[in-house]
C-alpha positions as CSV (number, residue, x, y, z in Angstrom):
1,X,91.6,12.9,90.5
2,X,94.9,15.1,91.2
3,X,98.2,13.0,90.8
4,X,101.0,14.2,92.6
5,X,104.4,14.9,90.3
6,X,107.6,13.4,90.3
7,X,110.9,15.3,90.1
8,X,110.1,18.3,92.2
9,X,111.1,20.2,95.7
10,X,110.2,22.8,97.7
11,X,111.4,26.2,98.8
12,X,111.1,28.0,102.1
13,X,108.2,30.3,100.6
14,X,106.1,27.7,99.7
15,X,107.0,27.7,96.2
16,X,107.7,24.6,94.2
17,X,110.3,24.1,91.6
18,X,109.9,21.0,88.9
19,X,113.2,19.3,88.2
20,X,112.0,17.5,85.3
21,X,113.3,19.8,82.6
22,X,116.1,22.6,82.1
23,X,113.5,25.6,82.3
24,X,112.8,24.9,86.0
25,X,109.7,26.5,86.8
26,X,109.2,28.1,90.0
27,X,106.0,27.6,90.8
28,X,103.5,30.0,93.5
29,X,100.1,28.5,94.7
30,X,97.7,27.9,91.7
31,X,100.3,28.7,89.0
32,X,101.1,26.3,86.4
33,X,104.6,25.8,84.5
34,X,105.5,27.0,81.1
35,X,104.5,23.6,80.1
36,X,100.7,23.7,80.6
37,X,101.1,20.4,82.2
38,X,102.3,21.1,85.7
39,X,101.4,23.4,88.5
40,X,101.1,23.7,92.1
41,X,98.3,22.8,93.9
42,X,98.0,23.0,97.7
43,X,102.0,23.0,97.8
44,X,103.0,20.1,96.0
45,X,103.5,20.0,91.9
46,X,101.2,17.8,90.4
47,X,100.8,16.0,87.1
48,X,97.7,18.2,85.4
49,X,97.4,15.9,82.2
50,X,97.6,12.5,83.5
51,X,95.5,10.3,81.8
52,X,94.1,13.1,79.4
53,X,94.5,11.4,76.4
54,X,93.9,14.1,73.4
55,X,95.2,11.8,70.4
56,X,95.3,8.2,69.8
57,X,95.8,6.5,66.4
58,X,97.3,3.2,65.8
59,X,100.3,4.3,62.5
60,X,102.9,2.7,60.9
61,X,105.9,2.7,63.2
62,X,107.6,4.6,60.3
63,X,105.4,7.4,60.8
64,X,107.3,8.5,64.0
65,X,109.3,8.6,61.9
66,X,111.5,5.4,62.8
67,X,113.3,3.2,59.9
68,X,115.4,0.9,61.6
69,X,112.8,-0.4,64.5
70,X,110.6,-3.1,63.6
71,X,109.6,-1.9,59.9
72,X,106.4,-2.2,58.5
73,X,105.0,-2.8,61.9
74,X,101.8,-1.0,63.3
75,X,101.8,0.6,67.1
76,X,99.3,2.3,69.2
77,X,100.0,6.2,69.2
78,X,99.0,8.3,72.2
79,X,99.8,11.5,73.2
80,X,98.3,14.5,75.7
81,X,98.2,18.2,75.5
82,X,101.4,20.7,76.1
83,X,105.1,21.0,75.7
84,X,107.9,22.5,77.5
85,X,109.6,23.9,73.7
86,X,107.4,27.0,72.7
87,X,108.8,26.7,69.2
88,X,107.4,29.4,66.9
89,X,107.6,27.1,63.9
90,X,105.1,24.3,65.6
91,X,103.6,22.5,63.1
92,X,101.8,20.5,66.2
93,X,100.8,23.8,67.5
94,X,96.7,22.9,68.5
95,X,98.4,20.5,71.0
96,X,101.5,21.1,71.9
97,X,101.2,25.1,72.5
98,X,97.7,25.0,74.4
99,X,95.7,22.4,76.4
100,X,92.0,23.6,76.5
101,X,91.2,21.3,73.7
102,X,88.8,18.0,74.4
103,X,90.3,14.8,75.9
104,X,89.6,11.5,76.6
105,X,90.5,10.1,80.7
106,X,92.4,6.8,79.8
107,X,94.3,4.9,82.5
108,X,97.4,3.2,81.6
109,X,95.5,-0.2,81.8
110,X,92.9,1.0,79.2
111,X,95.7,2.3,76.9
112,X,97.7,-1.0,76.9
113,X,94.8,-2.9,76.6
114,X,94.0,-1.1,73.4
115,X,96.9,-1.8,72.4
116,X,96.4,-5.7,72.8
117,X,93.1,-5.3,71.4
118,X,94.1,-3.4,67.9
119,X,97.2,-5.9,67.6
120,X,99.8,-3.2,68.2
121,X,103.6,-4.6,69.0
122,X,103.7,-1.6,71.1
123,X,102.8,2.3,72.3
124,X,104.2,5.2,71.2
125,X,104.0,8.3,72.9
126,X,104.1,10.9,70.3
127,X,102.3,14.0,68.8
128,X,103.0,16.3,71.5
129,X,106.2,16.3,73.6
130,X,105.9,12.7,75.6
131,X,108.3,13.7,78.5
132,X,106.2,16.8,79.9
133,X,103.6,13.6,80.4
134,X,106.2,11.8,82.4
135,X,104.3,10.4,85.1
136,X,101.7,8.9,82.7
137,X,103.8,7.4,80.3
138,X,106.3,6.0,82.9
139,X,103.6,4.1,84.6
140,X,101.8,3.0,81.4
141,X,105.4,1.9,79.6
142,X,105.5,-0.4,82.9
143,X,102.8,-2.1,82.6
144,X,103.1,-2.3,78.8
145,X,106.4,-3.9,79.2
146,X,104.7,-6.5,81.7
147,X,102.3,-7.2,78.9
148,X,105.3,-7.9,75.9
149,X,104.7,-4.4,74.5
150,X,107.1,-2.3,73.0
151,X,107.1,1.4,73.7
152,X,108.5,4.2,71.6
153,X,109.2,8.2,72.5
154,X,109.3,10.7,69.6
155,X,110.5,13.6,71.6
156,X,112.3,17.2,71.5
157,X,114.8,15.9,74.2
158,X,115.1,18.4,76.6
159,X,114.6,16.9,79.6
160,X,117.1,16.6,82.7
161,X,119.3,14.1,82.6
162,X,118.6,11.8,86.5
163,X,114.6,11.5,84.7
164,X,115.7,10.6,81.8
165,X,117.9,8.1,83.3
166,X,115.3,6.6,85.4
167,X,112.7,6.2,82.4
168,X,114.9,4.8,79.8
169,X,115.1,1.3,81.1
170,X,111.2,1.6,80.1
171,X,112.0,2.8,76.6
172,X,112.6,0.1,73.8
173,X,113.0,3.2,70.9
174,X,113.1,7.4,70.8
175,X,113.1,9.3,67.8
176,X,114.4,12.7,68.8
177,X,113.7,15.7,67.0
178,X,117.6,18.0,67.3
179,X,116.0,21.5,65.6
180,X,119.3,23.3,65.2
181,X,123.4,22.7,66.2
182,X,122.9,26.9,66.6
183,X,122.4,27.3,70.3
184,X,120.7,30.9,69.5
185,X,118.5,29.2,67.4
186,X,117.2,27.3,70.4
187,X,117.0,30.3,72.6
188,X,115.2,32.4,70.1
189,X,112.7,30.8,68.4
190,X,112.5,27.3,71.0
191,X,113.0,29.5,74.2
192,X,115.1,26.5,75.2
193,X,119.0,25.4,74.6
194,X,120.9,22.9,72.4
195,X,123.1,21.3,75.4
196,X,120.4,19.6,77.3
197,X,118.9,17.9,73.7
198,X,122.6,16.8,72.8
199,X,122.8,15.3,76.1
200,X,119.7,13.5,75.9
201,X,121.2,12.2,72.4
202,X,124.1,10.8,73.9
203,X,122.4,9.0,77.0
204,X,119.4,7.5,74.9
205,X,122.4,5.9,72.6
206,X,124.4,5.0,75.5
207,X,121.6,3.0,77.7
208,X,121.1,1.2,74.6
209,X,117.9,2.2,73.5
210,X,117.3,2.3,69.3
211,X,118.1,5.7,68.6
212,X,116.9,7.7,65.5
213,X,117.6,12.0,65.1
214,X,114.9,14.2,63.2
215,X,115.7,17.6,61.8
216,X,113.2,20.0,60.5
217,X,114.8,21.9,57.7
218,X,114.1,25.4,57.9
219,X,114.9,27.7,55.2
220,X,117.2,30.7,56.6
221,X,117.1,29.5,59.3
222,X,119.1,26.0,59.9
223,X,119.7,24.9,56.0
224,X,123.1,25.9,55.5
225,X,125.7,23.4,54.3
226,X,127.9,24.1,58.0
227,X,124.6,23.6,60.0
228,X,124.3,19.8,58.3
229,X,128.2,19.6,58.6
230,X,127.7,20.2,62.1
231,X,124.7,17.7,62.6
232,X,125.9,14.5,60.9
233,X,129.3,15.4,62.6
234,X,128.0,15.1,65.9
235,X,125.7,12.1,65.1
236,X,128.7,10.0,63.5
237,X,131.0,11.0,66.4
238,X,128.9,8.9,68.5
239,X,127.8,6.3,65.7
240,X,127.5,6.6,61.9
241,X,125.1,4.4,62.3
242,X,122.0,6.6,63.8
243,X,119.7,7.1,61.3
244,X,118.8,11.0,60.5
245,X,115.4,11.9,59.1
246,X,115.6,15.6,57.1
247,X,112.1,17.1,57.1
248,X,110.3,19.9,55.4
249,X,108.9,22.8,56.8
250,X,106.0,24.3,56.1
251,X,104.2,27.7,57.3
252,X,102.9,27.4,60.9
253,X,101.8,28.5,63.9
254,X,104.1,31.7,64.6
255,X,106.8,31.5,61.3
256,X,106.1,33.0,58.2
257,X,109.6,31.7,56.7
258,X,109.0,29.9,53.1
259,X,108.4,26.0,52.8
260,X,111.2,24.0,52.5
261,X,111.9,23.4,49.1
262,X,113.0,19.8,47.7
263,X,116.2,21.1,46.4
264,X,116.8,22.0,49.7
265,X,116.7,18.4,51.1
266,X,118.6,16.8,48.6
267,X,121.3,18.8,49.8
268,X,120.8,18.0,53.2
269,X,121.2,14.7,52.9
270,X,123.6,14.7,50.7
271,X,125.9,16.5,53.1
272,X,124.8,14.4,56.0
273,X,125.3,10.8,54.1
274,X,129.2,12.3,53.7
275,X,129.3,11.5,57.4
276,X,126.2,9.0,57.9
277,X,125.6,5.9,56.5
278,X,121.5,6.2,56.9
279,X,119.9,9.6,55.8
280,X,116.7,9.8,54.6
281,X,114.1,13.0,53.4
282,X,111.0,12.6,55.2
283,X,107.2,14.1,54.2
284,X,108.7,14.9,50.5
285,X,108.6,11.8,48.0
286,X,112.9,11.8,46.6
287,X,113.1,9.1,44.6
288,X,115.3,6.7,47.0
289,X,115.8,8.6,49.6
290,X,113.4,7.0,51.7
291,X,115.3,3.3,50.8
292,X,117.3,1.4,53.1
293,X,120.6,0.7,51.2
294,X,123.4,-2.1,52.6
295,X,126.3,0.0,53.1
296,X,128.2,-3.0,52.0
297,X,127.0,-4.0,48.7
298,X,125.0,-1.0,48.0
299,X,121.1,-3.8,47.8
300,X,118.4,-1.8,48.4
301,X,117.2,-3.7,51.6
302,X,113.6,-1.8,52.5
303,X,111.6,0.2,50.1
304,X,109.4,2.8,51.2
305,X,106.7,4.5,49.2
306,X,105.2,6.7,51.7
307,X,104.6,4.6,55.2
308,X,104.1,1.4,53.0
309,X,107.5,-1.2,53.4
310,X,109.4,-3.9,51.3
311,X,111.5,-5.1,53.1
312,X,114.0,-7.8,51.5
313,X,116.0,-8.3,55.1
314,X,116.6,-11.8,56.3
315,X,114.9,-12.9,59.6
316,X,117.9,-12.3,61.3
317,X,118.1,-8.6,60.1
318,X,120.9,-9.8,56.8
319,X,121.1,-8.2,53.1
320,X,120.4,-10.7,50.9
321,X,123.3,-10.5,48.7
322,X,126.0,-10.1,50.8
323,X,124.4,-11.3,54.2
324,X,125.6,-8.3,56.1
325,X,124.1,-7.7,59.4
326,X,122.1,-4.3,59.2
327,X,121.6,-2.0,62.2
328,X,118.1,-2.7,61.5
329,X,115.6,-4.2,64.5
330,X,113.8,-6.9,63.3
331,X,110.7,-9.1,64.7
């Protein structure tokens, strides 16, 4: 069934233009946007992959990655086909970058109830880029809230900022991914802009919503010690608190630039914790670098090997030792 689009008007030719992102497609009869996932059809913009479920997986909540959100918890993880990035480096690239791959038709009642049904505490929309599937995932958060769920978006952020403003009171947590503080780094290899990603940053944490940053480190291209300078900076500025996840790239889709080596994320984060209080090296084991420590008294609060937890926390979210409250969300 075709589902009519939100954020979108019309022109005197017929075209129409989506306002849910910064590219702005302008779309003619029968064309679709840059995203895959919207298009015009009879002269109104409608939602192509709603309900075209091409990934679902119930993971550890720290696989999205988030930290600080309900540790060693399990949620439902869905996620459809496109993107409206067309980064070169994709390491998602059989889903985000093309949609003629096999899906399963899920209404948002089925994917809460499956939810219920494998004991998730919530849904996260994930794998791809969530807010291209806006229509899908705003009506399934809302009935997953009605239900008690939780729901999470691991996103690239770059989204206009009135959608965004009307889906976050649906939004419990969002793990963005910030790729660069290089605005032609954006332009060139994302075909996209930092502004509109920063901004997203800045309203998620401001609405209130648990807010974590991810940064794939690239080598050449967004691993110098300025670039990381740059990134905690902006982070602390709004709160030393957010938690930064430093990744390593590997050889994919469109990039032939090296994998990043280990060294490379030790001094990452070592140049981010200058300036954050929570950094931690993601998808390459550093021996306690994927701990929570209490900035007070230095107690190593959660353990991580791999997704695996041990958390030490109090109920009420405390270290141990010195029973400092933790910017941690606890059950």
């Amino acid at each position: 069934m075709t589902h009519v689009a939100s954020w979108w008007h019309t022109l005197a030719d017929g075209q129409v233009v989506c306002d849910l992102c910064p590219v702005g497609c302008k779309l003619r009869e029968g064309q679709d946007g840059l995203c895959q996932t919207r298009g015009n059809l009879g002269g109104e913009m409608v939602a192509k992959q709603y309900g075209k479920v091409v990934a679902a997986a119930v993971d550890p909540i720290e696989k999205k990655p988030l930290y600080h959100y309900h540790p060693g918890r399990l949620i439902l993880s869905v996620a459809a086909m496109g993107c409206n990035l067309h980064c070169q480096f994709c390491q998602n690239w059989t889903i985000s970058q093309q949609v003629s791959g096999q899906t399963t038709d899920l209404s948002p009642e089925e994917v809460v109830a499956t939810a219920q049904r494998d004991g998730s505490f919530g849904i996260a929309y994930t794998y791809s880029e969530p807010l291209v599937w806006y229509e899908f995932v705003s009506d399934t958060a809302a009935l997953a809230h009605e239900k008690g769920l939780k729901n999470v978006i691991v996103s690239n952020g770059f989204i206009n900022r009135e959608p965004l403003r009307q889906l976050l009171p649906l939004i419990d947590a969002a793990n963005i991914d910030l790729k660069s503080m290089d605005e032609d780094f954006y332009r060139k290899t994302c075909r996209a802009g930092l502004q509109p990603v920063l901004d997203t940053i800045d309203l998620i944490h401001a609405s209130g919503v648990h807010l974590e940053v991810t940064n794939l480190v690239i080598p050449g291209h967004n691993d110098s010690d300025g670039h990381f300078q740059r990134l905690a900076g902006h982070l602390a500025a709004i709160d030393h608190n957010i938690p930064l996840h430093l990744s390593a790239y590997r050889p994919h889709y469109e990039f032939n630039a090296p994998a990043t080596p280990p060294q490379t994320l030790l001094r990452a984060a070592r140049v981010a914790h200058e300036k954050l209080r929570f950094v931690y090296i993601g998808n390459i084991m550093q021996a306690g670098w994927g701990n929570t420590d209490c900035p007070g008294c230095g107690t190593t609060v959660i353990e991580r090997n791999g997704y695996r937890t041990n958390s030490r926390l109090t109920p009420e979210g405390c270290c141990p030792e010195c029973a400092r409250r933790l910017p941690i969300v606890v059950d």
